[in-house]
PDBQT receptor file of N, H, CA, C and O in Angstrom, charges set to zero:
ATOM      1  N   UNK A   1     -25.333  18.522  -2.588  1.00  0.00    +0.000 N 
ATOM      2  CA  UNK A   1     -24.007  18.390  -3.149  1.00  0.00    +0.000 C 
ATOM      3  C   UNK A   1     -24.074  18.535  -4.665  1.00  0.00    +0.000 C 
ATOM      4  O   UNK A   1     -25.076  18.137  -5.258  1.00  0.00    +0.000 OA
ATOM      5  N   UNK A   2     -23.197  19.009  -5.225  1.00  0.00    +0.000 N 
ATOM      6  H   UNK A   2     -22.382  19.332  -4.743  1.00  0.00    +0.000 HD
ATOM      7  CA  UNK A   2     -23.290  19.049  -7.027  1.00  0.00    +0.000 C 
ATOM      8  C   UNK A   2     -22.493  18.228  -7.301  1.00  0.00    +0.000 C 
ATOM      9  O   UNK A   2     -21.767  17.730  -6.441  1.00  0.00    +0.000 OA
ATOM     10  N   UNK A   3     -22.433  17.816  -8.882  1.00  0.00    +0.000 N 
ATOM     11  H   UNK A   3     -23.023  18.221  -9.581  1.00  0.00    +0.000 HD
ATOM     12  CA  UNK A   3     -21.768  17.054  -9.407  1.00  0.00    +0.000 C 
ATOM     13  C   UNK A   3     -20.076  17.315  -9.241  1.00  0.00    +0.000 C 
ATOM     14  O   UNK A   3     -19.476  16.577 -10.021  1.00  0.00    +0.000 OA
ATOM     15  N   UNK A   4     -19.713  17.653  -8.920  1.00  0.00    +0.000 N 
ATOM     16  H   UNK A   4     -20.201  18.253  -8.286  1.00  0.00    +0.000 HD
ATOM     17  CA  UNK A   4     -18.055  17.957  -8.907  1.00  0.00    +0.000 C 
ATOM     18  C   UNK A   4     -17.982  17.173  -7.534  1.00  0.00    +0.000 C 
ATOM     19  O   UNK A   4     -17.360  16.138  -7.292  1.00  0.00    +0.000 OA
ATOM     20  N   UNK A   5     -18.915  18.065  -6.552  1.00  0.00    +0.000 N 
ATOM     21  H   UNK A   5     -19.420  18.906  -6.748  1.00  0.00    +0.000 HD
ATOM     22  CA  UNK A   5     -18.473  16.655  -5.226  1.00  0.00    +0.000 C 
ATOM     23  C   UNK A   5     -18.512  15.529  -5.417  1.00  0.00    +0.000 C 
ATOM     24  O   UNK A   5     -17.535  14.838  -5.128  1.00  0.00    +0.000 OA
ATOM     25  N   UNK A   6     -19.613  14.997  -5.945  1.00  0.00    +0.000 N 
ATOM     26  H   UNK A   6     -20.406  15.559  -6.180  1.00  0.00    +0.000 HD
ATOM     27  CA  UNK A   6     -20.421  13.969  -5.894  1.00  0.00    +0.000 C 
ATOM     28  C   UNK A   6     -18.658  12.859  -6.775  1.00  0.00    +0.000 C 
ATOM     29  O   UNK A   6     -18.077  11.890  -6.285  1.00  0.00    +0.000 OA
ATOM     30  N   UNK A   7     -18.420  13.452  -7.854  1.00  0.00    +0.000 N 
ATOM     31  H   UNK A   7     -18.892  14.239  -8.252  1.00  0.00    +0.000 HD
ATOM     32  CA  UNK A   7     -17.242  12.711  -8.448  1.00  0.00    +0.000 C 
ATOM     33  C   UNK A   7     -16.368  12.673  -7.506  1.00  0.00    +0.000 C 
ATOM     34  O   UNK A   7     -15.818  11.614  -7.203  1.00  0.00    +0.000 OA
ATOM     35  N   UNK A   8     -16.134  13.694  -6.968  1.00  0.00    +0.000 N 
ATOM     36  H   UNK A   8     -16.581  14.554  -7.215  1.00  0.00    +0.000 HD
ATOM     37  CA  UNK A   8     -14.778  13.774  -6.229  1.00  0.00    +0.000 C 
ATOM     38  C   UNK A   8     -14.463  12.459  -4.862  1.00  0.00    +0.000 C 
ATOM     39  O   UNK A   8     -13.424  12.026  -4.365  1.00  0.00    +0.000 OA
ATOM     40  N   UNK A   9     -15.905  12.168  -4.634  1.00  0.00    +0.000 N 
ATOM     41  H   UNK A   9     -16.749  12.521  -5.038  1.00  0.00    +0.000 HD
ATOM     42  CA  UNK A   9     -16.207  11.813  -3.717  1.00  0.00    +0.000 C 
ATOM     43  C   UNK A   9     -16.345   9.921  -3.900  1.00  0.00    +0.000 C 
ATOM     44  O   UNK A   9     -16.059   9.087  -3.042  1.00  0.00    +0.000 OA
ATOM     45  N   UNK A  10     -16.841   9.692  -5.217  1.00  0.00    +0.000 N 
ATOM     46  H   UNK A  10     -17.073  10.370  -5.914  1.00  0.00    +0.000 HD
ATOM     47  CA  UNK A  10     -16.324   8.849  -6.054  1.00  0.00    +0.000 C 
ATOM     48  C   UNK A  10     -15.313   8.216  -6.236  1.00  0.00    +0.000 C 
ATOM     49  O   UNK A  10     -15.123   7.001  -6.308  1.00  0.00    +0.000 OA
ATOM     50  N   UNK A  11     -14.470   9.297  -6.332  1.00  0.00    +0.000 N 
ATOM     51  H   UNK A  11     -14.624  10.283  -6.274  1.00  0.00    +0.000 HD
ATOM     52  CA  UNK A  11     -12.438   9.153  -6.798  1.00  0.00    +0.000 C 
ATOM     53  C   UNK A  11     -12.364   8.507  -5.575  1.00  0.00    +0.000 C 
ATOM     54  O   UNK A  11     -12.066   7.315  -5.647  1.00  0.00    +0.000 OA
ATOM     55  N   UNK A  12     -12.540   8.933  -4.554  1.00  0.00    +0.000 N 
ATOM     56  H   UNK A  12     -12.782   9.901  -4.496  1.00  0.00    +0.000 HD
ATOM     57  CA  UNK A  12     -12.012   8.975  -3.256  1.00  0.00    +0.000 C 
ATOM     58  C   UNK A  12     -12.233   7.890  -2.779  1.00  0.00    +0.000 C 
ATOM     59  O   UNK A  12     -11.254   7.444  -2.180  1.00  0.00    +0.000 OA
ATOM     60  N   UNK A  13     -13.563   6.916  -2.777  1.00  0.00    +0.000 N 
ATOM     61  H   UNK A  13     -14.358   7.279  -3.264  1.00  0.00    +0.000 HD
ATOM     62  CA  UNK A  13     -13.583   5.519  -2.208  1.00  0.00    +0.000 C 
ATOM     63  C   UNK A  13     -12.970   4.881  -2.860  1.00  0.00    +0.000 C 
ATOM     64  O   UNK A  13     -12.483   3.923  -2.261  1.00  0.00    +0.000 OA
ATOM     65  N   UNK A  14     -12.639   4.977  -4.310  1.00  0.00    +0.000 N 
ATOM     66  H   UNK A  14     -13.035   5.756  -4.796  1.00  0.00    +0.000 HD
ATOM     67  CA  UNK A  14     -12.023   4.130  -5.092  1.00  0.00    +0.000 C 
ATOM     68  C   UNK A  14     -10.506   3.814  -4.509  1.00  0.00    +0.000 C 
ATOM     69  O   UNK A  14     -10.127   2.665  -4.281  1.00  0.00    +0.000 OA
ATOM     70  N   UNK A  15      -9.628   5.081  -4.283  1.00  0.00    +0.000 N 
ATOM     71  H   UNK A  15      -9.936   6.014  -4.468  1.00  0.00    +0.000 HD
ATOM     72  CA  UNK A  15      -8.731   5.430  -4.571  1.00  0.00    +0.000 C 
ATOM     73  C   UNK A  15      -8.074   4.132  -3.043  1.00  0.00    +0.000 C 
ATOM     74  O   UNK A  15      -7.182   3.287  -2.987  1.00  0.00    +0.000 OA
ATOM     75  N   UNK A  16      -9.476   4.822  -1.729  1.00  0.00    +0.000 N 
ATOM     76  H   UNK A  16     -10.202   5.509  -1.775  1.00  0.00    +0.000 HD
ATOM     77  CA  UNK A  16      -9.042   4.224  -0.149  1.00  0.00    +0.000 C 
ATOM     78  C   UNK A  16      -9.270   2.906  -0.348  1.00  0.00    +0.000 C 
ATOM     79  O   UNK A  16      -9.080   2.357   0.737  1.00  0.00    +0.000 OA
ATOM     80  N   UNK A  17      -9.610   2.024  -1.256  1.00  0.00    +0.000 N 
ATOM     81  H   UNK A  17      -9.764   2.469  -2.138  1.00  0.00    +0.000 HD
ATOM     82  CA  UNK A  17     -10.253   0.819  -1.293  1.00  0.00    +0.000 C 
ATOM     83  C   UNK A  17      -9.049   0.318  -2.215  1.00  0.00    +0.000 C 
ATOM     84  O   UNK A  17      -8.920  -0.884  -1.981  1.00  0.00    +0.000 OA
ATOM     85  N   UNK A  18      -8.220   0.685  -3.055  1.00  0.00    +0.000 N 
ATOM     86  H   UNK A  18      -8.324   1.661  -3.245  1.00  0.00    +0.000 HD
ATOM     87  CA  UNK A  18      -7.190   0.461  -3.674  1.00  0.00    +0.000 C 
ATOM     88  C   UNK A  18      -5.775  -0.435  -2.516  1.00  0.00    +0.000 C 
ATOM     89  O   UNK A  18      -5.549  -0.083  -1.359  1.00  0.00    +0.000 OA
ATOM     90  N   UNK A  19      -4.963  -1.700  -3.324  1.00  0.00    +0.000 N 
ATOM     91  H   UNK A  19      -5.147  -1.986  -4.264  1.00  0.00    +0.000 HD
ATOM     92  CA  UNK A  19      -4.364  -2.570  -2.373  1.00  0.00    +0.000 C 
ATOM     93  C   UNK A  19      -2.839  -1.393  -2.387  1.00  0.00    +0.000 C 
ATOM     94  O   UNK A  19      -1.829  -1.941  -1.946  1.00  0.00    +0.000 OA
ATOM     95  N   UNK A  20      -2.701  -0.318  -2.717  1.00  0.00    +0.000 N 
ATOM     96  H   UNK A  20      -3.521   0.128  -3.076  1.00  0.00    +0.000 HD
ATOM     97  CA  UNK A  20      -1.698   0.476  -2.581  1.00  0.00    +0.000 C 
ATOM     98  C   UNK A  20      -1.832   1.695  -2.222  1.00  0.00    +0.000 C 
ATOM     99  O   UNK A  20      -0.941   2.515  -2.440  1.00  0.00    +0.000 OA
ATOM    100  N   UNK A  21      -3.322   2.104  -1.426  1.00  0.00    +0.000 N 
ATOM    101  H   UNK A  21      -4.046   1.437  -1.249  1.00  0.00    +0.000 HD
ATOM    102  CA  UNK A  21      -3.784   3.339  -0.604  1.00  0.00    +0.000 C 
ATOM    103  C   UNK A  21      -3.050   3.368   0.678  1.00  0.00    +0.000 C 
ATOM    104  O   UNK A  21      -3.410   4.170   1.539  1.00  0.00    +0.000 OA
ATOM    105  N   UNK A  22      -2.025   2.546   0.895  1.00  0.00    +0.000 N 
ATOM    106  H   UNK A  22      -1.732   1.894   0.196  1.00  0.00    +0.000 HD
ATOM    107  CA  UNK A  22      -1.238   3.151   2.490  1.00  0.00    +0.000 C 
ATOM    108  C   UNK A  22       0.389   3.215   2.106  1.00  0.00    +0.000 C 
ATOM    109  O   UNK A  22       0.861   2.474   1.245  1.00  0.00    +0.000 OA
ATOM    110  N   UNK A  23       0.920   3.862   2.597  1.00  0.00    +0.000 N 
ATOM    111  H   UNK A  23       0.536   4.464   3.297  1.00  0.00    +0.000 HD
ATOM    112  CA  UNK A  23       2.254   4.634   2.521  1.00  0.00    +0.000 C 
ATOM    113  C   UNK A  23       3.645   2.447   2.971  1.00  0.00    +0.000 C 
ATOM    114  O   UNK A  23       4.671   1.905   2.560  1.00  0.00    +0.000 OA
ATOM    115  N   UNK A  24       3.013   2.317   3.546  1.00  0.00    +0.000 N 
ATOM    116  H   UNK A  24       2.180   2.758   3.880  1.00  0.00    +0.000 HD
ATOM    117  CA  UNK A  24       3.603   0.495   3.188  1.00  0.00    +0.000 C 
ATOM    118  C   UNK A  24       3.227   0.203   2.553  1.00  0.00    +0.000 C 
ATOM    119  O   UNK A  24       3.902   0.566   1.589  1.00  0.00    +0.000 OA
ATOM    120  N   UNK A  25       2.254  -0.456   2.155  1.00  0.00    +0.000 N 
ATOM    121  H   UNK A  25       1.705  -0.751   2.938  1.00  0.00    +0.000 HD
ATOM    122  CA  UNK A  25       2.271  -0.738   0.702  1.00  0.00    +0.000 C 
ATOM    123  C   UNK A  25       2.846  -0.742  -0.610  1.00  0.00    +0.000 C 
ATOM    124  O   UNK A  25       3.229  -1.688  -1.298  1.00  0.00    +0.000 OA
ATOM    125  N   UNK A  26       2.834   0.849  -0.892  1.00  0.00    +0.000 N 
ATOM    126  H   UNK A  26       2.523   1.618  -0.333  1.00  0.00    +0.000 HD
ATOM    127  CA  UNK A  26       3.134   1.579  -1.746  1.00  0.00    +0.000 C 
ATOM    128  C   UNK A  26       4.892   1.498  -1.866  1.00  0.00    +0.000 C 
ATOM    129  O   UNK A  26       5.509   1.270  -2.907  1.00  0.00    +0.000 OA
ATOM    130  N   UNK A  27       5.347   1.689  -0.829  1.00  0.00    +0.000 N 
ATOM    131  H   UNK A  27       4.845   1.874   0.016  1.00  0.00    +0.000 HD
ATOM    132  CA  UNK A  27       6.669   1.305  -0.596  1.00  0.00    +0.000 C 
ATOM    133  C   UNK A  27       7.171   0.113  -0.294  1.00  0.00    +0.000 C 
ATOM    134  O   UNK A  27       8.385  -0.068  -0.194  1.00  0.00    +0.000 OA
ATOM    135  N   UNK A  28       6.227  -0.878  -0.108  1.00  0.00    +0.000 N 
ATOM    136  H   UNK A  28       5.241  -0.731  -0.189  1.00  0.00    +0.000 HD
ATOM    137  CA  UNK A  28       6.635  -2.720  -0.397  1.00  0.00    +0.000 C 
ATOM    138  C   UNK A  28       6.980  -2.286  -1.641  1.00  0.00    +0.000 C 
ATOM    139  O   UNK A  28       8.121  -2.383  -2.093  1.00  0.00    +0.000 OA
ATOM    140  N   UNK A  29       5.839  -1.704  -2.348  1.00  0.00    +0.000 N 
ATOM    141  H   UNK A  29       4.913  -1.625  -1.981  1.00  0.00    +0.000 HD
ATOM    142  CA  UNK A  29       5.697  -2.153  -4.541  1.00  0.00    +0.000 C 
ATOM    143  C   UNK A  29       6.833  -1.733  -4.519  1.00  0.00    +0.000 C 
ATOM    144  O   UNK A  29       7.753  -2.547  -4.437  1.00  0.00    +0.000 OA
ATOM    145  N   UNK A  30       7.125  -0.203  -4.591  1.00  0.00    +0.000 N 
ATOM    146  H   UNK A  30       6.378   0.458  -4.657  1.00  0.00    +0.000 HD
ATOM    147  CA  UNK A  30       8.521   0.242  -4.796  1.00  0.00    +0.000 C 
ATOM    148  C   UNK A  30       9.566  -0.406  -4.847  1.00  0.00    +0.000 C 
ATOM    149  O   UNK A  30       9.927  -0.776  -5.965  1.00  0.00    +0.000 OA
ATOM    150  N   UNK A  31      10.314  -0.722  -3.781  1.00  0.00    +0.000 N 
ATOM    151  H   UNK A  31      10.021  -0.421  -2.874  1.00  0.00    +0.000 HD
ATOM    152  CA  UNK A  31      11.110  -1.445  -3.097  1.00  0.00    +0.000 C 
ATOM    153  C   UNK A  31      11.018  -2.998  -4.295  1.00  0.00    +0.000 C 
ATOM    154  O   UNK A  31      11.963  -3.444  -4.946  1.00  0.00    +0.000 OA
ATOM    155  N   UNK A  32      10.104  -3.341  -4.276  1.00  0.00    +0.000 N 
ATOM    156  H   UNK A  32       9.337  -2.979  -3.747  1.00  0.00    +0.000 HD
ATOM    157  CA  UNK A  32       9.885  -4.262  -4.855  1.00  0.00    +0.000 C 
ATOM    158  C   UNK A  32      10.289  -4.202  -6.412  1.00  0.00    +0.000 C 
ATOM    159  O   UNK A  32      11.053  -4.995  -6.964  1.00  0.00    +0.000 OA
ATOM    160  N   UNK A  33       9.819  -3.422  -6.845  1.00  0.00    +0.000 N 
ATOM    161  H   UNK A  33       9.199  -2.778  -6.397  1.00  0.00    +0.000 HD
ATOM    162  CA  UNK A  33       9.898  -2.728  -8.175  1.00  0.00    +0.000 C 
ATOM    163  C   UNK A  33      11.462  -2.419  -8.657  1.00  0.00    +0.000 C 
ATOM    164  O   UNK A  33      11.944  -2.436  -9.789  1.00  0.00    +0.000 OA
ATOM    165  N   UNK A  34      12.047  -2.143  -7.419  1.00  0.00    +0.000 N 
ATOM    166  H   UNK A  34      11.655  -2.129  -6.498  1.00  0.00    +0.000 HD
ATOM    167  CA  UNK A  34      13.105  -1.240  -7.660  1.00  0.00    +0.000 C 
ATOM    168  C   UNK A  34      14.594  -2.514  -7.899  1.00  0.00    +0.000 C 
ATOM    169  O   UNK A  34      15.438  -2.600  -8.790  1.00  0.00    +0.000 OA
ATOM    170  N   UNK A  35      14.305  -3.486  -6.399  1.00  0.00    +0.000 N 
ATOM    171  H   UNK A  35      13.619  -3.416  -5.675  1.00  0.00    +0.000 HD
ATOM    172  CA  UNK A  35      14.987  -4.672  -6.116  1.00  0.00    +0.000 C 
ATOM    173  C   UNK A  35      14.572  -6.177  -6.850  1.00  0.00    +0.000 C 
ATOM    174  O   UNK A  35      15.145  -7.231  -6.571  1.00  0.00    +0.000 OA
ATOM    175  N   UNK A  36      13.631  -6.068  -7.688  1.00  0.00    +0.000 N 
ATOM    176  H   UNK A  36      13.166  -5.212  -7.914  1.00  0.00    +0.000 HD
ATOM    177  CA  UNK A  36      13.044  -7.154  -7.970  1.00  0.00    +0.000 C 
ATOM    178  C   UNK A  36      12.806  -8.262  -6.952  1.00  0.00    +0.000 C 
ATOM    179  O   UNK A  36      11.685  -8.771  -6.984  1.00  0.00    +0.000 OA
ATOM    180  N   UNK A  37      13.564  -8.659  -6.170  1.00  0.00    +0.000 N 
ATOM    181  H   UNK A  37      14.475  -8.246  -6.144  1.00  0.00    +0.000 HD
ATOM    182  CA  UNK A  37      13.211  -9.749  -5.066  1.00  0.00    +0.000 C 
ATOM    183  C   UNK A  37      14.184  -9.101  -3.637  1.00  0.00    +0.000 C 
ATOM    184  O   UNK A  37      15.270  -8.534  -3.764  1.00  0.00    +0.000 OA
ATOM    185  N   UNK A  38      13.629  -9.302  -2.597  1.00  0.00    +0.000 N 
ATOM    186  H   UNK A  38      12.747  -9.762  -2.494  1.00  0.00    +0.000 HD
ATOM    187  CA  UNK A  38      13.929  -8.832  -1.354  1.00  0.00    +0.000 C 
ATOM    188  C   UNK A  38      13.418 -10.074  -0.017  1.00  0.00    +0.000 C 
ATOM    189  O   UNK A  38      12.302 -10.543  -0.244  1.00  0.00    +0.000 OA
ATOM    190  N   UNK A  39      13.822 -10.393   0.752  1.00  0.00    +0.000 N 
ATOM    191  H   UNK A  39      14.728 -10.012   0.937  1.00  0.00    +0.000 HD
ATOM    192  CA  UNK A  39      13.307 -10.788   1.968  1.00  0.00    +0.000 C 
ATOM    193  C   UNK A  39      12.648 -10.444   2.627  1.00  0.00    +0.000 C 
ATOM    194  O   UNK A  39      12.443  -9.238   2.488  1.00  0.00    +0.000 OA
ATOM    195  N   UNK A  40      12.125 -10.890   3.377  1.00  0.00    +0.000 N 
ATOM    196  H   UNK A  40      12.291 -11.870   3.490  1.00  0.00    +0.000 HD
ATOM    197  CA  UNK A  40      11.184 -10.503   4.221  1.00  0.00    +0.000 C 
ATOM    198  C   UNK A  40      11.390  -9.746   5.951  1.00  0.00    +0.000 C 
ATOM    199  O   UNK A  40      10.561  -9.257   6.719  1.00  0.00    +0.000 OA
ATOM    200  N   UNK A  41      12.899  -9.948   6.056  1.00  0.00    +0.000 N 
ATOM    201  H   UNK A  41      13.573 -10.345   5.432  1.00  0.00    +0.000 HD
ATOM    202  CA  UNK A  41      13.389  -9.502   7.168  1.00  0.00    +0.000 C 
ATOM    203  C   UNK A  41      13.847  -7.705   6.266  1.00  0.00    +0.000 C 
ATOM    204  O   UNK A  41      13.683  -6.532   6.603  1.00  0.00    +0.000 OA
ATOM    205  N   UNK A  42      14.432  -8.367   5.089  1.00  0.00    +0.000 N 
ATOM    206  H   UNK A  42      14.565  -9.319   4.816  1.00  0.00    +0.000 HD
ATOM    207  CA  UNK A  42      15.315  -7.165   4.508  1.00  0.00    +0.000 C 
ATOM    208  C   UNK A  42      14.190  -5.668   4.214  1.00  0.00    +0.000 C 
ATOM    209  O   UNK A  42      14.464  -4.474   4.095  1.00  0.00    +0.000 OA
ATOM    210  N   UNK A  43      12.737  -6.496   4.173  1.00  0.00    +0.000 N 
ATOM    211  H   UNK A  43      12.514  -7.466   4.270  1.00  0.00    +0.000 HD
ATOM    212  CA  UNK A  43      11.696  -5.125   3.863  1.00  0.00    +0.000 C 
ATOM    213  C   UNK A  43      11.487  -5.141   5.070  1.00  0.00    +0.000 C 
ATOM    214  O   UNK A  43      12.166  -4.146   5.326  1.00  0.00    +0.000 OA
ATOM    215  N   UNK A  44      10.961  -5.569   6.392  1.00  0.00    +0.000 N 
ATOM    216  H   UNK A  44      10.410  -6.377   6.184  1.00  0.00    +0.000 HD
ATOM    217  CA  UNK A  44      10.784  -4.882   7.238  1.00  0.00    +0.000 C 
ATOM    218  C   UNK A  44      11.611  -4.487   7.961  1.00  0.00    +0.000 C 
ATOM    219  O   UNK A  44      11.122  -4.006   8.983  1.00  0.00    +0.000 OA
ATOM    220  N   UNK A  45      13.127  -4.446   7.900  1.00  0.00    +0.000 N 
ATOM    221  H   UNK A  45      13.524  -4.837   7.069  1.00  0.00    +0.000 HD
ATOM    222  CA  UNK A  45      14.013  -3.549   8.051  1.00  0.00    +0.000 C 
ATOM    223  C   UNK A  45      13.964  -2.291   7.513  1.00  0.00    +0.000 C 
ATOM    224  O   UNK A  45      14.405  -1.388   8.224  1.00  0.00    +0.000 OA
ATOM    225  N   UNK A  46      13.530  -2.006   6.419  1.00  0.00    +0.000 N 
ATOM    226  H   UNK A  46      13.171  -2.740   5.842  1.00  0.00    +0.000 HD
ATOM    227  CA  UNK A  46      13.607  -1.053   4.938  1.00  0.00    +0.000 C 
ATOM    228  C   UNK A  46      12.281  -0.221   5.708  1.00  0.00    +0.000 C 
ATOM    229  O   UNK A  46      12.402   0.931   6.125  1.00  0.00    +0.000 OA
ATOM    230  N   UNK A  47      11.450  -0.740   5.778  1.00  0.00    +0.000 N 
ATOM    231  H   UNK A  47      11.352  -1.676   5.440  1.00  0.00    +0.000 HD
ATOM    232  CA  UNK A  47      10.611   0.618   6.523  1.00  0.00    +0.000 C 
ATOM    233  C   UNK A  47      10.189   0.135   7.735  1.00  0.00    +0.000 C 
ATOM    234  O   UNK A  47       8.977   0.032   7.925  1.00  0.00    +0.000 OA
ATOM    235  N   UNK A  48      10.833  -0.123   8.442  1.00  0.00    +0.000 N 
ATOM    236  H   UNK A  48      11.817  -0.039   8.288  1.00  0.00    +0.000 HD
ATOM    237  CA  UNK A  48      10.433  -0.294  10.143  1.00  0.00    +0.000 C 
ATOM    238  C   UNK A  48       9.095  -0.526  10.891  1.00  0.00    +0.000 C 
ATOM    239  O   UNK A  48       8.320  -0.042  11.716  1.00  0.00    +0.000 OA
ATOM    240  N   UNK A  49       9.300  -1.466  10.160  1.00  0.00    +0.000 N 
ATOM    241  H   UNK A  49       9.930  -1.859   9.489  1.00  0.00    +0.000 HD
ATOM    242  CA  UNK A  49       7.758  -2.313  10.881  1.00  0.00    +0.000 C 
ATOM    243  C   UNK A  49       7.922  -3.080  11.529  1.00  0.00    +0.000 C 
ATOM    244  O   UNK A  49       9.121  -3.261  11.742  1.00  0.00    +0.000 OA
ATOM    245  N   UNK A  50       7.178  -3.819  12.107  1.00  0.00    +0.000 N 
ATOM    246  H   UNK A  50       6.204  -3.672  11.935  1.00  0.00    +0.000 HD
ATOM    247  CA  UNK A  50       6.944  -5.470  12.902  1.00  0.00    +0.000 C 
ATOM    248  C   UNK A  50       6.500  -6.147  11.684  1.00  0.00    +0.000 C 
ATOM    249  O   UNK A  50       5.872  -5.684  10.732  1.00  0.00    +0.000 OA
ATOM    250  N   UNK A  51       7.054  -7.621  11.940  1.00  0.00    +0.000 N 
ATOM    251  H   UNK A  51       7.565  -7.997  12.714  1.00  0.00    +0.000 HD
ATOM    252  CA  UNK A  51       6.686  -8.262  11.413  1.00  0.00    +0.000 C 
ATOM    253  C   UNK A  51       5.322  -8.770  11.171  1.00  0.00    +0.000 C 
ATOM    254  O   UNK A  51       4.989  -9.241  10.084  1.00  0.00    +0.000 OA
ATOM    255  N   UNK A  52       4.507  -8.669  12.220  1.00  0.00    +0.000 N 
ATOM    256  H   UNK A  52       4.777  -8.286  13.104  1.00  0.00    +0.000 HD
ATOM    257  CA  UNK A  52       2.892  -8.896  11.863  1.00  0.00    +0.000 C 
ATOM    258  C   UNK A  52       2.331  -7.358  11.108  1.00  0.00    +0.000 C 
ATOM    259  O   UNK A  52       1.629  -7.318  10.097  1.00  0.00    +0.000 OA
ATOM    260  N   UNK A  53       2.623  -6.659  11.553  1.00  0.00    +0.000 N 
ATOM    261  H   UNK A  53       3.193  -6.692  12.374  1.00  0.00    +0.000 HD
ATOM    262  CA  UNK A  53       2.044  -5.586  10.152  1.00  0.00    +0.000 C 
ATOM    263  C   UNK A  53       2.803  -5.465   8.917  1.00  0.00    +0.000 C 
ATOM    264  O   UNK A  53       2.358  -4.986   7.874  1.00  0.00    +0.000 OA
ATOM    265  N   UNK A  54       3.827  -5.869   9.072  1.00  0.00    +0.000 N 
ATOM    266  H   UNK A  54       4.188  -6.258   9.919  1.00  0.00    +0.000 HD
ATOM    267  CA  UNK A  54       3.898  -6.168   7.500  1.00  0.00    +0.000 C 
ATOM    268  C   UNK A  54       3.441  -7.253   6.668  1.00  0.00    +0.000 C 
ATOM    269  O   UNK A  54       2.909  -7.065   5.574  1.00  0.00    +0.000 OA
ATOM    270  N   UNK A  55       3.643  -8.378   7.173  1.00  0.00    +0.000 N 
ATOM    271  H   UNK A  55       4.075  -8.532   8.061  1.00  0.00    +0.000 HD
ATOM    272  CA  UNK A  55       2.768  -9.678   7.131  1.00  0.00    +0.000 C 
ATOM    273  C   UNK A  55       1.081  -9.485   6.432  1.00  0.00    +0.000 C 
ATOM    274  O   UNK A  55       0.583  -9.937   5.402  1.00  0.00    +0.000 OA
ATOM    275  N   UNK A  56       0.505  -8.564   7.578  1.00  0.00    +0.000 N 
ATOM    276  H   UNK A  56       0.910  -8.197   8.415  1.00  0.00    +0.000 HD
ATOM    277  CA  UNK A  56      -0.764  -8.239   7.214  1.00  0.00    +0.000 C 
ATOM    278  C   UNK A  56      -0.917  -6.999   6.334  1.00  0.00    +0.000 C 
ATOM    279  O   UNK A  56      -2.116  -6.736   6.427  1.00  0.00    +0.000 OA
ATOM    280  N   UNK A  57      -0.247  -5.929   5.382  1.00  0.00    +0.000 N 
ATOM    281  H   UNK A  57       0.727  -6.143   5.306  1.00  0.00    +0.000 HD
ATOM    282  CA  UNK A  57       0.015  -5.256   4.244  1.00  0.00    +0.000 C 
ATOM    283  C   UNK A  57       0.358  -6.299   2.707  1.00  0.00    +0.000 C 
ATOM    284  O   UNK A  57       0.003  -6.240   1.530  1.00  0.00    +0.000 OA
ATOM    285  N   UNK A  58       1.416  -7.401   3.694  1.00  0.00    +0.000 N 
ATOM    286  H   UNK A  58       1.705  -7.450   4.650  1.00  0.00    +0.000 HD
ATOM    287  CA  UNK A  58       1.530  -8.140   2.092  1.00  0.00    +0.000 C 
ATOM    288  C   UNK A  58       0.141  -9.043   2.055  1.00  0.00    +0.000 C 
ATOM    289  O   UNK A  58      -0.306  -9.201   0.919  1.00  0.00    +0.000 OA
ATOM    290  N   UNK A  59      -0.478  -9.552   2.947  1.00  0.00    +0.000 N 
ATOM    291  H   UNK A  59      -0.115  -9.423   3.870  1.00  0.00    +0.000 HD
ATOM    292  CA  UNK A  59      -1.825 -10.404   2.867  1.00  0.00    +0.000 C 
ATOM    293  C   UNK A  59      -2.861  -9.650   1.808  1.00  0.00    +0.000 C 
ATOM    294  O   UNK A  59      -3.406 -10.107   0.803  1.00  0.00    +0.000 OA
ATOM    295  N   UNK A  60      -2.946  -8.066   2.520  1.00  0.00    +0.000 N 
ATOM    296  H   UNK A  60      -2.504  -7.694   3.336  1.00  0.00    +0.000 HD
ATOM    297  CA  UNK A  60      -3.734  -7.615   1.687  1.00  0.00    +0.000 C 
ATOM    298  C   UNK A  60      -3.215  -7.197   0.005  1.00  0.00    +0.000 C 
ATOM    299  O   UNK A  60      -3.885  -6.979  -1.004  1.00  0.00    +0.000 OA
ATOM    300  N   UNK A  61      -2.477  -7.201   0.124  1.00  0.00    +0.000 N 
ATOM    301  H   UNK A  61      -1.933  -7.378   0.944  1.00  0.00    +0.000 HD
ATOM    302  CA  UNK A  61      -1.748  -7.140  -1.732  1.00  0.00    +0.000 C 
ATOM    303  C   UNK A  61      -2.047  -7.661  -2.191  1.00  0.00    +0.000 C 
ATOM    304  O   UNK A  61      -2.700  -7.280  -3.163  1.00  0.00    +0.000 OA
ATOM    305  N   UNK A  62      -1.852  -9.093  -1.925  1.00  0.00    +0.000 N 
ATOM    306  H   UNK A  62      -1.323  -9.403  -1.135  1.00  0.00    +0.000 HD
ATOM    307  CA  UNK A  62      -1.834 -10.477  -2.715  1.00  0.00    +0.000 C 
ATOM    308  C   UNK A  62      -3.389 -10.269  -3.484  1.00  0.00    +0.000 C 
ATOM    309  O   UNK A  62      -3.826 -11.138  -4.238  1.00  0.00    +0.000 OA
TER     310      UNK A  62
């Protein structure tokens, strides 16, 4: 492998290991960002989840 993979490859665990590498997440922050405070029924309404996976997205945030 050369150095260009080798970084790229780098970026990349960083990036999957990051608490805002999944598409919920990212759209809790949003949402969050956007509303400043929201419920907990009112976000998993907002992107259609169950309540235990969203539960377990905000666990891992924290």
């Amino acid at each position: 492998m050369d150095e260009n993979s080798e970084n790229i490859k780098d970026v990349l665990q960083v990036i999957c290991k990051h608490p805002l590498s999944t598409p919920v997440r990212l759209a809790v922050a949003l949402l969050l960002l956007a509303r400043n405070e929201m419920e907990f029924n009112e976000l998993q309404r907002a992107l259609g989840t169950t309540p235990g996976a969203l539960w377990s997205h905000v666990e891992k945030m924290k």
